[in-house]
Each structure stands twice: as structure tokens, then as C-alpha cells.
C-alpha positions as CSV (number, residue, x, y, z in Angstrom):
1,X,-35.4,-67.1,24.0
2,X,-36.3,-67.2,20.6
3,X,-39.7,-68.6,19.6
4,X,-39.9,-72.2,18.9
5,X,-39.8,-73.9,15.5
6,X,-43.8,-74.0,13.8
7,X,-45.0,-74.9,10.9
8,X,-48.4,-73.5,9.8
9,X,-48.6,-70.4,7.7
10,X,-50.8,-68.9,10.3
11,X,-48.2,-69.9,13.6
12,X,-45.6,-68.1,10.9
13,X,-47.0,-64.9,11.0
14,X,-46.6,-64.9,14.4
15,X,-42.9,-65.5,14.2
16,X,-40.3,-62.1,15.7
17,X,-37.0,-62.4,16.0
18,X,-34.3,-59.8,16.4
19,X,-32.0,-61.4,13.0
20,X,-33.4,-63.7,10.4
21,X,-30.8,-65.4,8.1
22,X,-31.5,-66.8,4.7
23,X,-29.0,-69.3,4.3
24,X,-27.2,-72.2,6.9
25,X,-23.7,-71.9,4.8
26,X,-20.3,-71.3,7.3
27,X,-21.6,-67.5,6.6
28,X,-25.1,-67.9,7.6
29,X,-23.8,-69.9,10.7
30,X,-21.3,-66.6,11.6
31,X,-24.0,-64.4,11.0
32,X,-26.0,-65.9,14.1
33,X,-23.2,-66.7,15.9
34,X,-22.0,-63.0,16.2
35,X,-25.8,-61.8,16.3
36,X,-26.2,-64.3,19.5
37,X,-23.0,-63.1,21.1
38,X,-25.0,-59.4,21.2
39,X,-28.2,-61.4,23.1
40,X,-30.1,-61.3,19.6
41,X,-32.8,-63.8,19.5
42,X,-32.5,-65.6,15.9
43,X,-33.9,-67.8,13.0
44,X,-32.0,-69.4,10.4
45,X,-33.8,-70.4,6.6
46,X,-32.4,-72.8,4.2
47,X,-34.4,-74.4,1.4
48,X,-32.2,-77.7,2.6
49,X,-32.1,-80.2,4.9
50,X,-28.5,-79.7,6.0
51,X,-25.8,-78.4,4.4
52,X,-24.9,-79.3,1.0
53,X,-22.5,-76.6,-0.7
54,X,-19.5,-75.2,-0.6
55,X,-19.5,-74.6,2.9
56,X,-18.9,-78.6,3.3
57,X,-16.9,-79.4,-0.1
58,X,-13.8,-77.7,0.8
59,X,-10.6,-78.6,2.7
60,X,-11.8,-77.2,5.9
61,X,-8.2,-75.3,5.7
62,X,-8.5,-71.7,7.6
63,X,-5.9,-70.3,5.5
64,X,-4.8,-67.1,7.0
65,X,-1.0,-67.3,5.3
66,X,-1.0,-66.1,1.9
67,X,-4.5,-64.6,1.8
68,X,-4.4,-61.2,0.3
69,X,-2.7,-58.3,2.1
70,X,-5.4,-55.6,3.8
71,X,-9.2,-56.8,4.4
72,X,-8.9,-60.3,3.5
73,X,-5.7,-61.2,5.4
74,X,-7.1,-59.1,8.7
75,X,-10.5,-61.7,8.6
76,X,-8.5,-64.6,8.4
77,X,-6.8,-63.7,11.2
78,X,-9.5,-62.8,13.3
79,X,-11.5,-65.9,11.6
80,X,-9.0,-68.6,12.7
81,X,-9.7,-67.0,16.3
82,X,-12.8,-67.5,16.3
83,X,-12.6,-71.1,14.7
84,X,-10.6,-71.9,17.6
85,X,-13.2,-70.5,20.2
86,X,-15.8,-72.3,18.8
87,X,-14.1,-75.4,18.3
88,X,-13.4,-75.9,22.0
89,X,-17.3,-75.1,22.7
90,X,-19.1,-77.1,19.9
91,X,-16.9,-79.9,20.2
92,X,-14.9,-79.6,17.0
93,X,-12.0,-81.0,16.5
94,X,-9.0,-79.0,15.2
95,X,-7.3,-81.9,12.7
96,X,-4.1,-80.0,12.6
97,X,-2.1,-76.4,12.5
98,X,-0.4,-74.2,10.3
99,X,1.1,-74.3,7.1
100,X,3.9,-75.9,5.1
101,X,4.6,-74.5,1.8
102,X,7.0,-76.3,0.3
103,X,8.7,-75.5,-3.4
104,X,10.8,-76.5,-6.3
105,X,11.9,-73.3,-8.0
106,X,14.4,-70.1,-7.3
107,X,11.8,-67.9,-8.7
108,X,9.1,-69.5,-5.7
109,X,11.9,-69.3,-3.3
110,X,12.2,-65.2,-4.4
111,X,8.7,-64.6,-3.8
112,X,9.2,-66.6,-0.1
113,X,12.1,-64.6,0.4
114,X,9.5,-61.0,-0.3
115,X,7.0,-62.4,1.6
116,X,9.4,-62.9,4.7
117,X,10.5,-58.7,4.2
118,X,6.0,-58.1,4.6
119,X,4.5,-58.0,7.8
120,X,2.0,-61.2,7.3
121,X,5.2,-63.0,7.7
122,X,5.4,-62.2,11.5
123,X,6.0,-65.7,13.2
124,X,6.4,-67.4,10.0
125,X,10.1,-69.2,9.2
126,X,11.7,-69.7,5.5
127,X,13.4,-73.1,5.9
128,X,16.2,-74.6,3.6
129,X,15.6,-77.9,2.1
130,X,17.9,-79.6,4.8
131,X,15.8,-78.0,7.4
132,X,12.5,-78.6,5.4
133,X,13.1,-82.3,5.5
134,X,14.1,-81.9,9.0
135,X,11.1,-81.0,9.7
136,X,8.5,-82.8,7.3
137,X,10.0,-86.2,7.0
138,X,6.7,-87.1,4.4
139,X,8.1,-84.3,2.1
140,X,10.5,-86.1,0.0
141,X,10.0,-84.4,-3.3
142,X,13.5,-84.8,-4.9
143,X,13.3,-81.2,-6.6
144,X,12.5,-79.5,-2.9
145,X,14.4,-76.5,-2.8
146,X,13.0,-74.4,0.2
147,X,9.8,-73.8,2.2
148,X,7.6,-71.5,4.4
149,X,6.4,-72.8,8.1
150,X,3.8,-71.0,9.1
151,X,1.8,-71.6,12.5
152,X,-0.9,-69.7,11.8
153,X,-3.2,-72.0,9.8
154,X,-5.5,-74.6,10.9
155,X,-7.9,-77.4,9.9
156,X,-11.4,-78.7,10.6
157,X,-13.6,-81.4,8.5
158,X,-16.0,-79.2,7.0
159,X,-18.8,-81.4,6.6
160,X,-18.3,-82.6,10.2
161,X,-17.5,-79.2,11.5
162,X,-20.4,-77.1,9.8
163,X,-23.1,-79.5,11.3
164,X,-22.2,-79.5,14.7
165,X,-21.7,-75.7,14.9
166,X,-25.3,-75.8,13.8
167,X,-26.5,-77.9,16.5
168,X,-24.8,-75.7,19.3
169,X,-25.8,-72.6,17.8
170,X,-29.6,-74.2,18.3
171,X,-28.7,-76.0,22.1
172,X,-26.6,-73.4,23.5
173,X,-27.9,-70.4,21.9
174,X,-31.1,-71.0,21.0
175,X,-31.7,-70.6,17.6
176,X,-33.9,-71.1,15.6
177,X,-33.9,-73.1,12.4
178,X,-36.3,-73.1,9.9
179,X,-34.8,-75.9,7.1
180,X,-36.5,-77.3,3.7
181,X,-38.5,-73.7,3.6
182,X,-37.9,-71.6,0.6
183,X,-37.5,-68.1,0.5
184,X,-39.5,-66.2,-1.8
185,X,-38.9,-62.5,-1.2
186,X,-37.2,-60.5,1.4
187,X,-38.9,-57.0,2.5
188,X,-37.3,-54.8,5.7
189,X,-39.0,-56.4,8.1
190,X,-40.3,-59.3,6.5
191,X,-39.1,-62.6,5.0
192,X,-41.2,-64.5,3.3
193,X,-41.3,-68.0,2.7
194,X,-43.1,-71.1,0.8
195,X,-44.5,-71.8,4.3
196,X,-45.1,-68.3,5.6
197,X,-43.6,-64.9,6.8
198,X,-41.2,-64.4,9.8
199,X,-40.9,-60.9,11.0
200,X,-37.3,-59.8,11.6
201,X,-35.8,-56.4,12.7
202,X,-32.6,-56.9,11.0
203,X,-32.2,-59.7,8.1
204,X,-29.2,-61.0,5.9
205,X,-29.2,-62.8,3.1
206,X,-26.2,-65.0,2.3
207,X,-27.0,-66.6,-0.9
208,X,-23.5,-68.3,-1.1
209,X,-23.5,-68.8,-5.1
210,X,-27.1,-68.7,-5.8
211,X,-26.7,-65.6,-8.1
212,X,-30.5,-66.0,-9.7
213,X,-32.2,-65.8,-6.4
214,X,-32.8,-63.0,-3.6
215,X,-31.5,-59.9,-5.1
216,X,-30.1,-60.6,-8.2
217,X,-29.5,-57.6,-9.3
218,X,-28.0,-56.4,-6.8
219,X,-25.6,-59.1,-7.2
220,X,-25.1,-58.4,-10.6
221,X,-23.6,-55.2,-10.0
222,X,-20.7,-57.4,-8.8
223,X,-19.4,-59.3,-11.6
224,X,-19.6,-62.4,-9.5
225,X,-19.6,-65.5,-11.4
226,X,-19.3,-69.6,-10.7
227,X,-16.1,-71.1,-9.7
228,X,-15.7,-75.3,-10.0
229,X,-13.5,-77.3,-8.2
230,X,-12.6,-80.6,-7.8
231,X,-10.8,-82.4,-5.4
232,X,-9.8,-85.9,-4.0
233,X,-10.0,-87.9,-0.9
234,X,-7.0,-89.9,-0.8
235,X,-6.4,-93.3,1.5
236,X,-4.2,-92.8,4.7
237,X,-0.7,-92.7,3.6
238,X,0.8,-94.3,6.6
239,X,2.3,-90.9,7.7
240,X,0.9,-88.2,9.4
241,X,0.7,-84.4,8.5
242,X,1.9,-82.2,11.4
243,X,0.4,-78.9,9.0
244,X,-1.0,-78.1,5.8
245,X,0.9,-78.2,2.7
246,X,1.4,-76.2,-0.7
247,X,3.2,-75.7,-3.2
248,X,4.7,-73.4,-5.9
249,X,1.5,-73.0,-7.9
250,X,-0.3,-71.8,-4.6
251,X,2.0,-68.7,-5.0
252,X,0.3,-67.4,-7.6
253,X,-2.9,-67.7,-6.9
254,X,-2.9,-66.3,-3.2
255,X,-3.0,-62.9,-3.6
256,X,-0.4,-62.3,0.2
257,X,2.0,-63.5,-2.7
258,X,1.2,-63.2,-5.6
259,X,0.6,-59.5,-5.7
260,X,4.4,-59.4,-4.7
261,X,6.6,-58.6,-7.7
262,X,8.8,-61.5,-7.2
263,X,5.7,-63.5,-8.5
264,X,5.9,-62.1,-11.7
265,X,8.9,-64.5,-13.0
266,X,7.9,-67.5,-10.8
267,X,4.2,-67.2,-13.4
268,X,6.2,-67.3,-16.3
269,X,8.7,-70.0,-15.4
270,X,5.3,-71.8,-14.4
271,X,3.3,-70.9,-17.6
272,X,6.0,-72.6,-19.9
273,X,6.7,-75.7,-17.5
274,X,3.1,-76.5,-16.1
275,X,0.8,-74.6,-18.9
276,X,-2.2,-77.1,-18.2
277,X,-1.9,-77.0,-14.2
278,X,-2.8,-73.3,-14.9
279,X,-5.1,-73.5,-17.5
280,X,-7.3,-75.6,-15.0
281,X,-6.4,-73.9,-12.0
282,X,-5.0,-76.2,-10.4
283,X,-2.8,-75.5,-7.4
284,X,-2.0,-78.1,-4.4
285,X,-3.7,-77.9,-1.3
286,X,-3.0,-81.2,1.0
287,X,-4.9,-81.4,4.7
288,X,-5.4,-85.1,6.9
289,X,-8.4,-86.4,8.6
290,X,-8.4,-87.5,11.3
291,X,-8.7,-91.2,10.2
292,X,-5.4,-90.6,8.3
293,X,-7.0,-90.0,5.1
294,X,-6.1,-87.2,2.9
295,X,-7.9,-84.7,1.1
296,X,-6.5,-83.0,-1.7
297,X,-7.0,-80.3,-4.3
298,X,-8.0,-78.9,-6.2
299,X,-8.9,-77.3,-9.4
300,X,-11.1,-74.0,-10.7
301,X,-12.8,-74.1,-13.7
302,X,-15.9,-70.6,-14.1
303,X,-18.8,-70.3,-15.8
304,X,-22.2,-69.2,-15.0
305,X,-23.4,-72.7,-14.8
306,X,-20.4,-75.2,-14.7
307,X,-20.8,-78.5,-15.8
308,X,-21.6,-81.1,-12.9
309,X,-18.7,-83.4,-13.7
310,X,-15.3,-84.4,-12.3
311,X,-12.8,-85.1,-15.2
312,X,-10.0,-87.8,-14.8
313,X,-7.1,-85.1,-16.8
314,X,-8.2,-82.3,-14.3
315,X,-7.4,-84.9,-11.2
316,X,-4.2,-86.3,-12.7
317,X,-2.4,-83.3,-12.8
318,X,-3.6,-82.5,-9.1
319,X,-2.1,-85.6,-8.2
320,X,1.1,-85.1,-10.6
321,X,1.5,-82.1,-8.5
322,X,1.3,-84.3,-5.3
323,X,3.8,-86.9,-6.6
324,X,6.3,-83.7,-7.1
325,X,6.1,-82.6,-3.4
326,X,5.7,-85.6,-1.4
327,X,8.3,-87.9,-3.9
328,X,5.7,-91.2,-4.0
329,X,2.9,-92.0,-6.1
330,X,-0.4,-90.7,-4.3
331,X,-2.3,-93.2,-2.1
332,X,-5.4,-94.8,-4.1
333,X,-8.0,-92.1,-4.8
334,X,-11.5,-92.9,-1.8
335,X,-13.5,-90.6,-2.9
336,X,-13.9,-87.7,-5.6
337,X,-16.3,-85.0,-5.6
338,X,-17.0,-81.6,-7.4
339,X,-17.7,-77.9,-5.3
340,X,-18.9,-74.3,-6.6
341,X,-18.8,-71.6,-5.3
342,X,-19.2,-67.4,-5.9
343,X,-16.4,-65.9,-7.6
344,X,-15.5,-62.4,-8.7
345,X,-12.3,-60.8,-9.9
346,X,-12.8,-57.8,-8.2
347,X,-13.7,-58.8,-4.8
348,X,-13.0,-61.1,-2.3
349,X,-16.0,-60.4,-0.5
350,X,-19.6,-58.7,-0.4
351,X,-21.7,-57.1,2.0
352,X,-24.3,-54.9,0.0
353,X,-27.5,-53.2,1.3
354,X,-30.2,-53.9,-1.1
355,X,-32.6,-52.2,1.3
356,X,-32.4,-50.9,5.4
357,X,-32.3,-53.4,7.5
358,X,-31.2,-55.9,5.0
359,X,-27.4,-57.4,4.2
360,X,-26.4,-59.3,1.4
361,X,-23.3,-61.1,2.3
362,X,-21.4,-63.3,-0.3
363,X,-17.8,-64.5,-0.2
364,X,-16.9,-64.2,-3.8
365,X,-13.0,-66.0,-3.3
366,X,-13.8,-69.1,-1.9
367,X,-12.3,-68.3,1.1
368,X,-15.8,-69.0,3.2
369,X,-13.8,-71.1,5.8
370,X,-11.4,-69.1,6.1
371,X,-13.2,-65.3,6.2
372,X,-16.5,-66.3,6.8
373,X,-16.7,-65.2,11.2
374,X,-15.3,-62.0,10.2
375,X,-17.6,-61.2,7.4
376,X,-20.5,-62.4,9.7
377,X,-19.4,-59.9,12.3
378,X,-19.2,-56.9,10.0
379,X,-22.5,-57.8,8.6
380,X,-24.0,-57.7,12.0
381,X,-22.0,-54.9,12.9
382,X,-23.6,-53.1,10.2
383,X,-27.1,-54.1,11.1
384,X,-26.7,-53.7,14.5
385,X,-24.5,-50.6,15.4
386,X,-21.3,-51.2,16.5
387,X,-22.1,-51.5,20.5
388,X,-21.8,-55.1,21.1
């Protein structure tokens, strides 16, 4: 078993584990997790008291429909799995499954039409509007010409979901957390905090977007900035959502279809008819908690440091989008809050070695949720050797 929490700088010292992680984000957490599943004893450092980024101010959508063709769409896949292990053992609750994207164009029903010829479309069905309706009776949006079903999606409340995998990663694995500590400098071997130094034999570092701290240059290398969003916690509707939804602005910006050609038109039939929803990122993402409530965004505004605030204009045309789809004005906003996270236009992910025996491992798409096991098991992978 892994040595118990202690607090003096001394009692620090005397700290070994097999894997030290700096950071308790969803890719800290899937660090350990896949570290523990090899018998590795483990610690987990985090300058906070719980989580408090991006890993709980998202949907808690594990998108795996949509995400870019290659890497990123293989660690959604193998992502969701694991999201569905682990719900059944930490107790998490899966809100809903899979996927409805639902659209208003011919140019968004082309690229539906490509996507069904690829082979990420395997179990997926292209539904007319007659059998879209069929099927969602809350989409009612008047313009609805088509949609993708897709039943390989599903949904947790992130800032429900990343606590409790914490706690039974500490109960029933045995790890170790070390939280309010700051880390000052990382060394093979060695990490060394405010409040001593813990000997590790393999370490990694997931910053999530603190690009200032542990390894900055190495970061650097990376042309990874900030990405803003905001989103919306909307008041239960009265209906329920059997799965996801989106919409035709989520075609462009998921990379499983917008890298088709088809895409091409349905961007410039969007650029002159909803030139502000793309100026400010927004595209439509709709989940449902499990109290009925909905939660839906969102926007992406970048910057090395974005400003803090949510902006009425940004969240009307979120919810202009939502009035399009569902055909009713949105239920009164509940809640409204702001996220950032690591973004880079060249890579959906990173796992750099800044030194042996050391990771640094960054999802730099925002796709933490929904890649973040997978990148935690090829980090460890890497540490580790591949024998499990």
C-alpha cells in the first residue's frame, strides 16, 4: 500500500511511491487509475482543495462521434470504455447515451451523408426529418431537415463525477493525495513541493492549462494557448433527453467532419448566415441532469489570458441556436459560468518528455472528458513499459 498522507517537510522526505502526479484534473485521475491497474503504488499533488477547472466546467459529454479521424477518435473510443467501467465501480451515474445531431441545411446533411460512407460511422444511423421527430419528440425545430443517431456517446456530471472517481481511486486503490501543496520543481526522481519532496520512480505532470508553470518551455514548443467558454445551466424543460444533441455548427468544428470535404460549403453557407455564432465559436452542445436540468453550450473565445467574464451577446446566440433546434424559447437560464482550458491548432493532445522518467501530458482540444483514460494510459505506458 502506498504510504499514508503526512505533513511535515521532514515525514516528506520520507515519501516513495512508484508514480507521482502533479495535477487532480480527469487526466491526473487516469494517470493513477491506469498506474494502479499495473499494482503501482501512487500520490496525487494539486495546489487545490478539489477540483476547480476544466475538468468540472464542461458538459461531462464523452464525445467519441465526430472527434477527429486517427488518434483522437481511437481514445474516445477506448475512453468511453473505460468511463463505463469506472462508472459502475465508483458509483457514477451515466445521465444518458449517445448522440443526436440534428440539422437545418442540405450542405450539413452532405457532410452526414460523407460521414455515413467513413468508418466512424459504424453503428451510427442518418435519419430523415419524419424519422428524426419519430424519434426525438423534444426536437421540434421547424427548419429540421435530417439527423445522425449515434449510440456511442455518453454523459456524466462532471463536477459530480470527477470527485467521486477521486475518492475511489483513494478507498479502493489506495492512493494517495496530497492537495493544497504546491509544486515547485520536478527532477527524475524527485518532486518537490511548498511542503517537501516526494520521491517517485516515474512522475507526470498534467498541468491542464497552466502554461507558466512546470515546464514551460517545453510547453512552448507547442503553440498551445487559452481557450474560453461559456455555457448555461438551463431549468428542466419538462421533457427528457434520451441522448446528446447538436447541431449544424458542431460540423465544423469536430474535426470526424469537418475535415470531410462536404464541410467546405456547409462553412460558407454558415459564414454568411450565422457570421457572429462563428466569430465567437459558438456551436450547440445540449446534455440533461439528472434533476431534469439542462446544460448547454457553449462558446470559445483564446487568448493567453482570457478575460474572466461571461457576456450576455455570447449566451444569446447559444441560446438562439437552441430555440432553432428544439422550436421553443429556452427554459430560464439557473446558472451561468465561464471554463478555460489548453488549446493548440496543431494538436489535440500532448505527451512530451521533458526529462527520463518524467511526462508532461496536456489535452490541448478540450476534449479532457472525452480522451483523457486514453491519454493517461499511454502516458503510463510510456513510463512504465508496455507490460501491464
Amino acid at each position: 500500500m502506498p504510504c499514508q498522507a503526512v505533513q511535515g517537510e521532514g515525514d516528506l522526505a520520507q515519501a516513495s511511491f512508484d508514480l507521482a502526479v502533479v495535477g487532480a484534473g480527469i487526466v491526473g485521475l487516469a494517470c493513477a487509475l491506469a498506474a494502479v491497474r499495473r499494482g503501482k503504488r501512487v500520490v496525487i499533488i494539486d495546489r487545490d482543495a478539489q477540483a476547480n477547472g476544466a475538468s468540472v466546467r464542461n458538459f461531462g459529454f464523452v464525445t467519441v462521434t465526430g472527434q477527429r479521424r486517427g488518434a483522437m477518435w481511437a481514445r474516445a473510443r477506448r475512453s468511453r470504455d473505460v468511463w463505463a467501467e469506472v462508472a459502475v465501480e465508483a458509483s457514477i451515474p451515466i445521465q444518458h447515451r449517445g448522440l443526436t445531431m440534428a440539422v437545418r441545411r442540405p450542405e450539413a446533411l452532405a457532410v452526414l451523408e460523407a460521414f455515413m460512407d467513413t468508418e466512424m460511422a459504424e453503428g451510427c444511423h442518418l435519419l430523415t426529418r419524419a424519422q428524426l421527430v419519430e424519434r426525438r419528440s423534444d426536437l421540434c425545430g421547424p427548419d429540421l431537415l435530417a439527423g445522425l443517431a449515434s449510440p456511442h456517446d455518453l454523459r456524466v456530471e462532471s463536477r459530480e463525477a470527477i470527485p467521486r472517481l477521486a475518492h475511489w481511486l483513494e478507498q479502493k486503490h489506495g492512493v494517495s493525495f496530497r492537495r493544497q501543496t504546491a509544486v515547485l520543481s520536478v527532477e527524475t526522481g524527485r518532486v518537490h513541493t511548498a511542503s517537501g519532496t516526494i520521491r517517485a520512480e516515474a512522475i507526470a505532470v498534467c498541468p491542464g492549462d497552466d502554461l507558466t508553470g512546470l515546464f514551460a518551455d517545453r510547453l512552448a514548443t507547442y503553440d498551445i494557448t487559452r481557450c474560453k467558454l461559456q455555457m448555461l445551466r438551463l431549468a428542466d424543460p419538462g421533457y427528457r433527453l434520451p441522448a446528446a444533441v447538436m447541431s449544424d455548427l458542431g460540423l465544423v468544428r469536430y474535426g470526424g467532419y469537418g475535415d470531410l470535404p462536404q464541410a467546405a460549403a456547409l462553412r460558407g453557407r454558415l459564414e454568411a448566415e450565422q457570421p457572429h455564432h462563428l466569430a465567437h465559436g459558438v456551436h450547440l452542445i445540449v446534455v440533461q441532469s439528472a434533476n431534469g436540468q439542462l446544460v448547454v453550450g457553449d462558446s470559445h473565445h483564446y487568448g493567453t489570458t482570457p478575460d474572466p467574464f461571461s457576456h450576455q451577446a455570447v449566451d444569446d446566440l447559444i441560446l438562439e441556436e437552441f430555440a432553432a433546434v428544439f422550436g421553443h424559447a429556452p427554459p430560464p437560464v439557473v446558472e451561468r459560468w465561464t471554463g478555460t482550458y489548453a488549446s493548440s491548432p496543431h494538436h489535440d493532445a500532448v505527451i512530451d518528455t521533458p526529462m527520463d522518467g518524467v511526462r508532461l501530458t496536456t489535452v490541448t482540444t478540450g476534449a479532457g472528458a472525452s480522451t483523457g483514460f486514453a491519454l493517461g494510459e499511454e502516458t503510463i505506458a510510456q513510463l512504465f513499459g508496455d507490460l501491464t
